[in-house]
MARDODREN-962956 format. One line per 5 residues: their letters; for each residue z negated, y negated, x of N, C-alpha, C, O, CB. Coordinates in steps of 0.02 Angstrom, whole numbers. Each point is the difference from the previous one (the first is absolute). Glycine has a CB too. Layout:
BEGIN
A	Z,Y,X,Z,Y,X,Z,Y,X,Z,Y,X,Z,Y,X | ...
***
This chain:
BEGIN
XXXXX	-8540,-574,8835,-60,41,-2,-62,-44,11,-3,-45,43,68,144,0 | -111,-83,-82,-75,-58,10,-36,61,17,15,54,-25,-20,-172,-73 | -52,109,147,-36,52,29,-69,-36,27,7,-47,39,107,120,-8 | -175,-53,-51,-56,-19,3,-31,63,44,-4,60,-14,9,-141,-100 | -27,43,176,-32,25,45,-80,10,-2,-20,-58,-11,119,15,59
XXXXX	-147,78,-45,-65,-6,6,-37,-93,-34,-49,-34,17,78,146,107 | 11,-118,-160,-31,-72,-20,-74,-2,-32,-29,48,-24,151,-79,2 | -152,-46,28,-41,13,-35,-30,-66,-30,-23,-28,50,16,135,12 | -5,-140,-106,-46,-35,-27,-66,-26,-5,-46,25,-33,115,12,13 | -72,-81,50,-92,-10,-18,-1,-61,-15,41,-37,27,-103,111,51
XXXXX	0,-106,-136,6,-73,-12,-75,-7,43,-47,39,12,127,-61,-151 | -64,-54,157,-82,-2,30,-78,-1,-75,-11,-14,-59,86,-85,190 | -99,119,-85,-57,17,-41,5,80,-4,-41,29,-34,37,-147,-36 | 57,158,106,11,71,4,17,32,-46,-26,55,0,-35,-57,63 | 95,-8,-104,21,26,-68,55,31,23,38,-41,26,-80,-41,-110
XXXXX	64,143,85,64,34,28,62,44,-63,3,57,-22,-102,-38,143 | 140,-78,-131,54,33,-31,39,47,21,19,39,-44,-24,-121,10 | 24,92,89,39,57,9,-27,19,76,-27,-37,42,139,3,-126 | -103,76,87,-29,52,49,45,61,52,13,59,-14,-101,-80,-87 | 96,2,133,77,33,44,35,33,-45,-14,48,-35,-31,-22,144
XXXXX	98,-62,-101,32,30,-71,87,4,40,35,-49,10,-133,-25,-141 | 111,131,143,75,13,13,43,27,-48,-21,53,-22,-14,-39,120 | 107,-40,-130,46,30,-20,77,-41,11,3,-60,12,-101,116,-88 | 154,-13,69,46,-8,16,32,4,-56,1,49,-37,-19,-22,138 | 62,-107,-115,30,2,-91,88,-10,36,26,-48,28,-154,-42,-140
XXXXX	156,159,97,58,6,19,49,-54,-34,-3,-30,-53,-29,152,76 | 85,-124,37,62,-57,-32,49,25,-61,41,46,-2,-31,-91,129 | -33,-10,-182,43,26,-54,-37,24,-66,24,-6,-57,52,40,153 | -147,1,-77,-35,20,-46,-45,-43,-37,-21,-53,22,39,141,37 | -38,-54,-136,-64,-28,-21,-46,36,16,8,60,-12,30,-108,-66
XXXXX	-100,29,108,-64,25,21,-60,-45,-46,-18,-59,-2,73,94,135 | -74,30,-167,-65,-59,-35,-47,24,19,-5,61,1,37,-98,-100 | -87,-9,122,-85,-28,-15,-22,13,-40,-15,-46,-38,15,-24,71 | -21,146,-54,-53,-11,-62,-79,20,-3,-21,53,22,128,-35,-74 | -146,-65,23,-79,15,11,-19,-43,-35,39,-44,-18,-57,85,121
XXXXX	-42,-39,-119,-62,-37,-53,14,-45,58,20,5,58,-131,76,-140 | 84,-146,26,-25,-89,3,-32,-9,75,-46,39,5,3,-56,-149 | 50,-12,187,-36,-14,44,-12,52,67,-41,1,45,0,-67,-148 | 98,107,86,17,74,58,53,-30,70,28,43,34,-21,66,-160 | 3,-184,140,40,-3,34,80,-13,-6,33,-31,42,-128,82,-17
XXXXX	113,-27,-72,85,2,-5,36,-88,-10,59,-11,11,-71,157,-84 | -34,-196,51,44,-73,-7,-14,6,72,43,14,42,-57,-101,-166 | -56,74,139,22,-6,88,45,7,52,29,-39,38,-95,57,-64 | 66,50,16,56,48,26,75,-43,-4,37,-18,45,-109,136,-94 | 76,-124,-17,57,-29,-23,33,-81,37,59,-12,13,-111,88,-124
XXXXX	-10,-123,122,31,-68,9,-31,16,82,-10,-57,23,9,-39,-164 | -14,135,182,16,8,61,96,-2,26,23,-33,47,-158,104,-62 | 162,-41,-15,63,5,2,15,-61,18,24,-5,57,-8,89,-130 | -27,-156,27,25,-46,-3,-41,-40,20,9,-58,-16,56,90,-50 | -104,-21,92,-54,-40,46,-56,-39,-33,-44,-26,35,135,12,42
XXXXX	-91,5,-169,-44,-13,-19,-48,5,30,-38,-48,7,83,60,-73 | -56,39,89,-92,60,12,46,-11,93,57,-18,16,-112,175,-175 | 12,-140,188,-5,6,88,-38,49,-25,-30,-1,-54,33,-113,143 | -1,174,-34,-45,70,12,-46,-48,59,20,-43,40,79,181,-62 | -176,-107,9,-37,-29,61,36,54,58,29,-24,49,-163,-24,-116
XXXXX	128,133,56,49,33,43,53,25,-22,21,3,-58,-97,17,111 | 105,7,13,71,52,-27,45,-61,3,-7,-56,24,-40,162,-121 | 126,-58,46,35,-20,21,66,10,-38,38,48,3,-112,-42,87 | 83,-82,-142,46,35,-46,65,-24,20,8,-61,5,-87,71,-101 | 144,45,112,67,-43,24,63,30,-61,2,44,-42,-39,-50,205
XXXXX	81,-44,-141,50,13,-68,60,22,57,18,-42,41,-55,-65,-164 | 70,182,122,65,15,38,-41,-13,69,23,-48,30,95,6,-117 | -157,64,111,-50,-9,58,-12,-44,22,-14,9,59,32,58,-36 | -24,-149,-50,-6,-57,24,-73,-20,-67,-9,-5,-61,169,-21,131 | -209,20,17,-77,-14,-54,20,-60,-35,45,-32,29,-151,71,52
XXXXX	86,-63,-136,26,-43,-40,-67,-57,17,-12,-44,-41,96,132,-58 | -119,-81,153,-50,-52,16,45,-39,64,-28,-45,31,-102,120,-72 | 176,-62,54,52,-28,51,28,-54,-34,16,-54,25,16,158,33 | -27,-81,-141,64,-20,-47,-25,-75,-22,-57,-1,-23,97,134,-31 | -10,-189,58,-29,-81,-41,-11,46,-101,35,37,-35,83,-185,142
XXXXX	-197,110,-114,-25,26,-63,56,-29,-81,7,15,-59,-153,-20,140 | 171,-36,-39,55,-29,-53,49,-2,2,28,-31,-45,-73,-13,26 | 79,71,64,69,4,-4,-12,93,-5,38,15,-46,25,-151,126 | -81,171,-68,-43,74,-5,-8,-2,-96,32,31,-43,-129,-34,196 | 48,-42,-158,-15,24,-70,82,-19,-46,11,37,-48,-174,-68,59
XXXXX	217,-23,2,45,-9,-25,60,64,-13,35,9,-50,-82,-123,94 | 45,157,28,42,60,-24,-25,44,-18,29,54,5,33,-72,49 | -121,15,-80,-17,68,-28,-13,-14,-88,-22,-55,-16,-41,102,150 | 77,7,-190,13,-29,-46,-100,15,-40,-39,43,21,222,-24,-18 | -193,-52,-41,-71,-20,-33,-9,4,-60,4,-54,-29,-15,-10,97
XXXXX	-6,130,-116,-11,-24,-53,-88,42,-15,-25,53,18,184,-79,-57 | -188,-44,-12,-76,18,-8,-2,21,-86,48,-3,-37,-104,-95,146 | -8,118,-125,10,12,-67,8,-48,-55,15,14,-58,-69,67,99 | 42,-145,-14,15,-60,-46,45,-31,-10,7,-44,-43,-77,35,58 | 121,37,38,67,-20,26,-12,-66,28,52,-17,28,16,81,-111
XXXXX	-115,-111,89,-17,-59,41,53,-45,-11,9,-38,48,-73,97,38 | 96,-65,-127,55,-47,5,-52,-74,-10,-59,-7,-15,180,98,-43 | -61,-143,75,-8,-61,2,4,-24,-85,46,-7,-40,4,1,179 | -117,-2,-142,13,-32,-83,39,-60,-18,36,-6,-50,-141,45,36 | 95,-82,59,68,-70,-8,57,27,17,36,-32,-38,-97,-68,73
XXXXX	94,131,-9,70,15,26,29,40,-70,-41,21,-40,11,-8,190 | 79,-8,-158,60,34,-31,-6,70,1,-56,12,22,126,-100,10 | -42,139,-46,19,69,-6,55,-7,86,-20,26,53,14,1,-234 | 67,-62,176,25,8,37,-19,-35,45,20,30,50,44,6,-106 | -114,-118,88,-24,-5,65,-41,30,1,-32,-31,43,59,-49,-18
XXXXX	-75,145,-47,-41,42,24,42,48,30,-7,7,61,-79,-31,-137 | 127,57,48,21,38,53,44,-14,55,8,41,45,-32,16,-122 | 55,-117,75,10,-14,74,-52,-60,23,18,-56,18,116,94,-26 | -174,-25,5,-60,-18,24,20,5,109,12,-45,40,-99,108,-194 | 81,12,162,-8,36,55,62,-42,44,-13,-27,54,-42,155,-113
XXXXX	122,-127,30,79,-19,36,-10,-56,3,14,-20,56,68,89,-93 | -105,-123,-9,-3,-80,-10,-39,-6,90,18,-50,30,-43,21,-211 | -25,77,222,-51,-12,13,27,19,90,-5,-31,53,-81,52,-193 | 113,41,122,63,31,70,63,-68,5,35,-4,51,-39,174,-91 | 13,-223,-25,68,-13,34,72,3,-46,44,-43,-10,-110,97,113
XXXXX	60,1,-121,54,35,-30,33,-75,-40,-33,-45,-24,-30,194,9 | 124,-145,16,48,-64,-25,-25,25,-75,-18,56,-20,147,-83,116 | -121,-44,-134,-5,20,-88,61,31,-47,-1,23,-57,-73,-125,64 | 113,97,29,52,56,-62,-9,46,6,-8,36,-49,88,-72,37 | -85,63,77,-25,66,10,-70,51,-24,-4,61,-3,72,-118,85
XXXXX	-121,4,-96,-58,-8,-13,-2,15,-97,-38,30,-37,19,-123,169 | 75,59,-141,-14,4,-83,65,50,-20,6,1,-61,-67,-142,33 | 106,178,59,20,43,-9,-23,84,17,27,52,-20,36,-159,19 | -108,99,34,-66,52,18,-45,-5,-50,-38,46,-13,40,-57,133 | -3,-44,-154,-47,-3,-62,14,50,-64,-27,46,-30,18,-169,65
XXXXX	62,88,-34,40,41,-71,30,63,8,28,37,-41,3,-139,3 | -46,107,129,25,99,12,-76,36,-30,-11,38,-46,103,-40,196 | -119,-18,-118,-90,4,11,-27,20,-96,-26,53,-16,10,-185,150 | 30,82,-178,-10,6,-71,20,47,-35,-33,23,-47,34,-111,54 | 72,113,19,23,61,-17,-9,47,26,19,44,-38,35,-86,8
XXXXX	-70,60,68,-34,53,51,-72,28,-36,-12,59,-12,65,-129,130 | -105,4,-134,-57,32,-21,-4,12,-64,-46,31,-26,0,-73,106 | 103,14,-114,-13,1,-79,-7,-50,-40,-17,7,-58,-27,71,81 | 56,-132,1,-10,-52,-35,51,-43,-17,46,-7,40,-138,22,2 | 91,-52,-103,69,-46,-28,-4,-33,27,-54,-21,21,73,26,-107
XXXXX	49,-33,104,9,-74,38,-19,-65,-35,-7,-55,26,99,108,27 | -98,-35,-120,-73,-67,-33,-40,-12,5,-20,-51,-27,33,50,-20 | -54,41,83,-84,-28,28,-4,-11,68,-50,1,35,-10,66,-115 | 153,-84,107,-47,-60,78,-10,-52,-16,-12,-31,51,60,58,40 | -52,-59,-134,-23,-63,-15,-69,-3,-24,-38,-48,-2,149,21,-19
XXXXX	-119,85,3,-69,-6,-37,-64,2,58,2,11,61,54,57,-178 | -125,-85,60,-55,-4,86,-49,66,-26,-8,20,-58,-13,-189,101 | -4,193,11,-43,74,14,-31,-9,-108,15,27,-54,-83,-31,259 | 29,-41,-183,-53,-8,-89,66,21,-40,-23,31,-47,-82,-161,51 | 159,131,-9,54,15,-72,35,72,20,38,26,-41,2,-170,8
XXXXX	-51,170,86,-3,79,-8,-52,30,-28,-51,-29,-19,108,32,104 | -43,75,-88,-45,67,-1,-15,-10,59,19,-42,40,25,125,-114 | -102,-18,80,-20,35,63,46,27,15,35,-29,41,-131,44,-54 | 118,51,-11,66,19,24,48,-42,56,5,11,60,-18,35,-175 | 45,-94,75,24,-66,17,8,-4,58,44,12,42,-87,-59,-116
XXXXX	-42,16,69,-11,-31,82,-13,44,59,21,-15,56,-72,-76,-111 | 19,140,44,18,67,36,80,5,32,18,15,57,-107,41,-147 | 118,-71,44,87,8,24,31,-36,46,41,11,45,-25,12,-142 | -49,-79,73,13,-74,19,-41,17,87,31,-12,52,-40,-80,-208 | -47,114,159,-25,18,76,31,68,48,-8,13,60,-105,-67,-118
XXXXX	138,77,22,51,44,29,55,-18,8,25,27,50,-71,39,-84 | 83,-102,6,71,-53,29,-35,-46,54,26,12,54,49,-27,-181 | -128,-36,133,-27,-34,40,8,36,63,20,-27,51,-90,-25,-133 | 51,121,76,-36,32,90,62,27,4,1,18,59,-145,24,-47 | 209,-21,-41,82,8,12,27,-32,18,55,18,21,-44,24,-75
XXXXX	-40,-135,58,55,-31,13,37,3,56,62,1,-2,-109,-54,-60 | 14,55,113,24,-24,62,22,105,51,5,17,59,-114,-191,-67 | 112,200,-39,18,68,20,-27,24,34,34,15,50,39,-28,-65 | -151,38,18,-52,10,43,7,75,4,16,32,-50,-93,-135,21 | 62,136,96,-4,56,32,-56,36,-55,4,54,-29,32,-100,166
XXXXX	-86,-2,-139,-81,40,1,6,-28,-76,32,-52,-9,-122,46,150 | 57,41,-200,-29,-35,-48,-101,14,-10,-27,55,-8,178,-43,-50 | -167,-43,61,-79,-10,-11,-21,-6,-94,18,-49,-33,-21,-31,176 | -33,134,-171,-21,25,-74,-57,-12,-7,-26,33,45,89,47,-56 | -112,-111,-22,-74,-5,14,-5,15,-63,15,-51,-30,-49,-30,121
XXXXX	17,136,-141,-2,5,-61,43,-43,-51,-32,-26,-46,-68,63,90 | 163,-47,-42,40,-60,-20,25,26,-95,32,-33,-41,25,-2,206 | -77,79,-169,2,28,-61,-70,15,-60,4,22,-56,95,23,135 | -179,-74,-30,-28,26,-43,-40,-53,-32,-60,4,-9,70,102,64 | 34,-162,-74,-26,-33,-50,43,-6,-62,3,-56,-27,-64,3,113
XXXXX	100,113,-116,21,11,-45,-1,19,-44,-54,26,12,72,-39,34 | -4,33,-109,6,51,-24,37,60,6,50,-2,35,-83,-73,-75 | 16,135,10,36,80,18,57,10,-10,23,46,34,-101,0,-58 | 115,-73,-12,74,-23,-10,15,-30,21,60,7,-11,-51,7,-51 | -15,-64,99,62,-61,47,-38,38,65,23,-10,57,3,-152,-130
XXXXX	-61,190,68,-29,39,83,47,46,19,27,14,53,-152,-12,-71 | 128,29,-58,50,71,25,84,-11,4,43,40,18,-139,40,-86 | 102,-140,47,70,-52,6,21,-6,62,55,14,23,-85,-81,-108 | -56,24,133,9,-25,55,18,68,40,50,-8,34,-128,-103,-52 | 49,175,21,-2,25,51,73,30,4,29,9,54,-159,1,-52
XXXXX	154,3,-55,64,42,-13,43,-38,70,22,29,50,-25,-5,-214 | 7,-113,144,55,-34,7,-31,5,86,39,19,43,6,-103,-180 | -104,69,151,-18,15,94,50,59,14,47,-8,39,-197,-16,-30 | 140,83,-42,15,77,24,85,-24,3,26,10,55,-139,93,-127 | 151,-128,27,62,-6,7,22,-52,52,44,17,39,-43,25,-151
XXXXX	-31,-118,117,-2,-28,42,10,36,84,46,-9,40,-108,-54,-143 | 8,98,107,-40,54,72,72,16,8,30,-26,47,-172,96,-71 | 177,-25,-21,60,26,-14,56,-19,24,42,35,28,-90,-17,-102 | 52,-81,60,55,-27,41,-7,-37,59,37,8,48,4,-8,-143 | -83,-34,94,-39,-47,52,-15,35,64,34,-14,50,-91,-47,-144
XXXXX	10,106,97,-23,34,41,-63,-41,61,1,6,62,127,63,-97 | -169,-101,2,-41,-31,39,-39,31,16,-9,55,-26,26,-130,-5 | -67,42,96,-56,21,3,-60,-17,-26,-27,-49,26,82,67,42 | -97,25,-137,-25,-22,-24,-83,14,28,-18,55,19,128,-57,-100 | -150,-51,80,-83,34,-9,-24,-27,-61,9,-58,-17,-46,62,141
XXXXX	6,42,-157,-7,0,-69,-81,13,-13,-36,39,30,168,5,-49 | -153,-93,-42,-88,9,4,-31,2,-55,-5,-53,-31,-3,-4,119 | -24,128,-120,-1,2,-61,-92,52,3,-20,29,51,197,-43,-89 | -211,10,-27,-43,6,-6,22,88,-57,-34,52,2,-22,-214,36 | 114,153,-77,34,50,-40,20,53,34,53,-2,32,-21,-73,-98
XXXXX	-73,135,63,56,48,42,56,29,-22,39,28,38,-119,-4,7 | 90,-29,-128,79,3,-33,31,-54,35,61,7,9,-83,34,-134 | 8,-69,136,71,-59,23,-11,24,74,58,-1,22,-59,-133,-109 | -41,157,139,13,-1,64,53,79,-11,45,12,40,-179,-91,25 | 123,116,-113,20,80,-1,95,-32,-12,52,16,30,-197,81,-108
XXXXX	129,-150,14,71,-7,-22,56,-44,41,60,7,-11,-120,9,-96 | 32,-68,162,30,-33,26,11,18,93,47,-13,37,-88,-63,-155 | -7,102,127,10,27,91,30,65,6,5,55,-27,-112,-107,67 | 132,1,26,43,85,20,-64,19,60,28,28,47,151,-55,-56 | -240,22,20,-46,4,41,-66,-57,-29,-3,-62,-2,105,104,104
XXXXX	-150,13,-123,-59,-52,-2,-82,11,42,-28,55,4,95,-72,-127 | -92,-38,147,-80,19,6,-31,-11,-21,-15,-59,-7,12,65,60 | -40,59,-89,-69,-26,-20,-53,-29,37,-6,26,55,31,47,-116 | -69,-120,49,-42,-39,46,-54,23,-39,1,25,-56,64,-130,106 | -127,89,-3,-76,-18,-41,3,-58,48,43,-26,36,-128,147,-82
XXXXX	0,-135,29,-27,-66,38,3,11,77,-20,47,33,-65,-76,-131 | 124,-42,120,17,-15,88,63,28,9,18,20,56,-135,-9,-3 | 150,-9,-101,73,23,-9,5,84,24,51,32,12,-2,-169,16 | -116,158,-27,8,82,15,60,33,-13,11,-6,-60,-118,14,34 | 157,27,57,49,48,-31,-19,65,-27,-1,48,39,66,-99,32
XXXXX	-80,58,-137,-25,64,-18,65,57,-24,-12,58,-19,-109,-130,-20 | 172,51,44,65,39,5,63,-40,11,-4,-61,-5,-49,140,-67 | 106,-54,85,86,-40,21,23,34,-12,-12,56,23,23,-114,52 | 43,45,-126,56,28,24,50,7,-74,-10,-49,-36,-61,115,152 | 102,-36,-134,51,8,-54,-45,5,-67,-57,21,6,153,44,74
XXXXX	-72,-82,-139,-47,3,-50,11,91,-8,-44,42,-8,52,-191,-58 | 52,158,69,8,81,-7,-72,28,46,-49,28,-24,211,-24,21 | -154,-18,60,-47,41,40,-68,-18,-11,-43,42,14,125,-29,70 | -103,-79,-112,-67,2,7,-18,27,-107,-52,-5,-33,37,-121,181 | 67,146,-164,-21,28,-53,3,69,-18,-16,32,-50,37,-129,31
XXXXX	18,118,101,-2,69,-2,-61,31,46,-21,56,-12,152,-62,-10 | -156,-31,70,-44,3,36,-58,-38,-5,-15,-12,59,95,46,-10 | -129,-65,-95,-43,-45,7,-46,1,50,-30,54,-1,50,-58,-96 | -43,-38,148,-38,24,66,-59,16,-20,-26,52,20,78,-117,58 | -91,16,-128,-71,13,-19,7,20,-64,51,14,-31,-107,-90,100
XXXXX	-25,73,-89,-18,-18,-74,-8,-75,-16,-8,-13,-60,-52,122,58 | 62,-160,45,17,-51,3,75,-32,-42,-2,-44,-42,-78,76,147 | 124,-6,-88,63,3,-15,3,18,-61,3,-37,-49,28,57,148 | -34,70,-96,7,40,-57,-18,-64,-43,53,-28,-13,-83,166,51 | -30,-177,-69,-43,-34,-33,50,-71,-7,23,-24,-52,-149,91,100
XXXXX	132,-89,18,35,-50,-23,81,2,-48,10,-33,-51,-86,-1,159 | 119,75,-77,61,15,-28,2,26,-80,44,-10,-42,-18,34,167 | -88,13,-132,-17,42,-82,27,44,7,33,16,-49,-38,-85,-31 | 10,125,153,42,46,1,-25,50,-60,44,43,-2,-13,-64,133 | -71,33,-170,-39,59,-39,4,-31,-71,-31,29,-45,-60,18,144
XXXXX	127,-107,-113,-14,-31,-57,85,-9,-21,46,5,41,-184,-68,-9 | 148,48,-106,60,-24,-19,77,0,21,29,40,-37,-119,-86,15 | 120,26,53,87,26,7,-22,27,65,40,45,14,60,-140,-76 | -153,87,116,24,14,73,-33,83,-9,10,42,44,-17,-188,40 | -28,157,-137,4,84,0,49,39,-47,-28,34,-43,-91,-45,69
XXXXX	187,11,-23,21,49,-20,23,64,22,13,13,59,-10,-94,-102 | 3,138,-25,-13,70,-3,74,4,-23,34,-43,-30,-174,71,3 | 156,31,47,56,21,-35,14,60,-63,-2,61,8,21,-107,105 | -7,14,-165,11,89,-47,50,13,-24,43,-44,-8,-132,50,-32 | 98,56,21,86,33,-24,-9,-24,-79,-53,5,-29,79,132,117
XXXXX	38,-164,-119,-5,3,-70,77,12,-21,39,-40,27,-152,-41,-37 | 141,126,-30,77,20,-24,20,-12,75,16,-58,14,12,15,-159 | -28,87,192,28,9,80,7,-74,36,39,-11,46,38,124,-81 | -109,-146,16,-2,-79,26,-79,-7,36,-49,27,-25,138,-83,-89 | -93,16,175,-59,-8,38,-3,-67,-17,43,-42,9,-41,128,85
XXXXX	-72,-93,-125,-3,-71,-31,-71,-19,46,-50,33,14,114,-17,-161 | -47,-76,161,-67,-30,47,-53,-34,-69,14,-37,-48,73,-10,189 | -162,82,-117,-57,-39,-34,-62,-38,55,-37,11,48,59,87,-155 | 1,-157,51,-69,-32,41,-85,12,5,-25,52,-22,108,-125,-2 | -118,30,48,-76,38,3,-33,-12,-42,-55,26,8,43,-24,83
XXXXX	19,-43,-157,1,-12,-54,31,44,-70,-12,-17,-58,2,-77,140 | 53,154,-63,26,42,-21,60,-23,-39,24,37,-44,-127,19,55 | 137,-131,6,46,-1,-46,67,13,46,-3,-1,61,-68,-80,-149 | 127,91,53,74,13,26,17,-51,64,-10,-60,-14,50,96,-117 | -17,-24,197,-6,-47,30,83,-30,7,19,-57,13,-143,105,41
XXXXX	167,22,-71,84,-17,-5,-4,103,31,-46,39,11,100,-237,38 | 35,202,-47,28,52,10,8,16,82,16,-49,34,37,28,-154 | -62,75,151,15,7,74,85,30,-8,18,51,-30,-168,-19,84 | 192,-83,-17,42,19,21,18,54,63,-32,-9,51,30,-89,-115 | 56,158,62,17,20,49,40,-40,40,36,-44,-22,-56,131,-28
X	12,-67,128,56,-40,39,-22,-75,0,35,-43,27,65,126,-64
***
């Protein structure tokens, strides 16, 4: 469990990124961060791992403040992926992702048989560990940074928009294979996205933020789409616009869902 206490941010010169900001990201779940550019949520995010120090508050992982925790052996078990996937442009496919184990220790057979578990796991052929970041896709290397932050079998995984330098097809690739991943894995994810389709499609719990990491709602995408707190919300989500308003009508004894656009949205099943 990662749990952020009244924290808060300030750079000198008084510029305040986040602003007492409490929530509790249960063990096991994905919880996403979602809000416009500059609302707080990377912050938020590399507090976990000590990137960021809160000037206050108090962020602990399983109730141990993680300002107790050494920033590098701390940032080593927790897993890291950014939207560029940051890999090491001189290194390999396969010494990037054991990058992390080379770094803990871990003996090398062990190390390069985690490799080739790791490749298959995210999707990728066992012909491009040899290859370097420049001779993948985006996709690719995306994959390639999600085996990286797996290696070493981390409790926590850390998401900083790690999908949105793609295109809409290897995006909607990536997220499938997270959701199935989540699936078996069962990590704890914090997840950080600017998309509220991907916070709706990937959390099992999300917050909306404004600026200073404000919480302007929490909680299940079900509930904050059955309940929007503001017009804030309503606005951000598009509750009144396109698939998130549908109507229901009878056609040959069948209840067919329409969207707010008026086209067919699919069939309502009974039961």
């Amino acid at each position: 469990m990662i749990e952020f206490s009244s924290v808060r941010k300030e750079y000198p010169g008084g510029a305040v990124a986040v602003d007492n900001f409490s929530l509790t990201v249960p063990t096991g779940s994905v919880t996403v961060l979602v809000g416009s550019s500059g609302c707080g949520k990377t912050t938020l995010l590399r507090m976990v791992n000590r990137m960021v120090d809160p000037t206050a508050g108090v962020v602990s992982i399983d109730g141990i403040s993680v300002a107790e925790r050494d920033p590098v052996e701390l940032r080593r078990s927790i897993g890291y992926v950014m939207q560029s996937g940051g890999l090491l442009p001189h290194k390999t496919v396969a010494d990037n992702i054991q990058t992390v184990a080379k770094l803990r220790g871990v003996p090398q057979a062990e190390r390069v048989a985690r490799v080739e578990e790791l490749m298959a796991v995210v999707g990728l052929d066992s012909d491009l560990a040899t290859r370097y970041p420049a001779q993948l896709s985006g996709g690719q290397q995306q994959r390639v940074g999600v085996a990286r932050a797996l290696a070493v079998d981390p409790n926590i995984l850390l998401m900083d928009e790690p999908f949105g330098a793609v295109d809409p097809l290897v995006r909607s690739d990536l997220q499938q294979e997270l959701l199935e991943l989540q699936w078996t894995l069962a990590k704890t994810v914090l997840f950080v996205t600017h998309d509220i389709d991907e916070a709706f499609l990937l959390g099992d719990y999300v917050a909306i933020l404004e600026t200073g990491a404000s919480v302007v709602q929490h909680g299940t995408p079900e509930e904050i789409l059955a309940k929007p707190a503001n017009s804030f919300v309503e606005a951000f989500i598009g509750a009144d616009r396109g698939t998130r308003a549908l109507r229901i009508v009878e056609q040959a004894g069948q209840k067919i869902a329409i969207d707010g656009s008026g086209r067919v949205a699919g069939r309502i099943r009974e039961g």
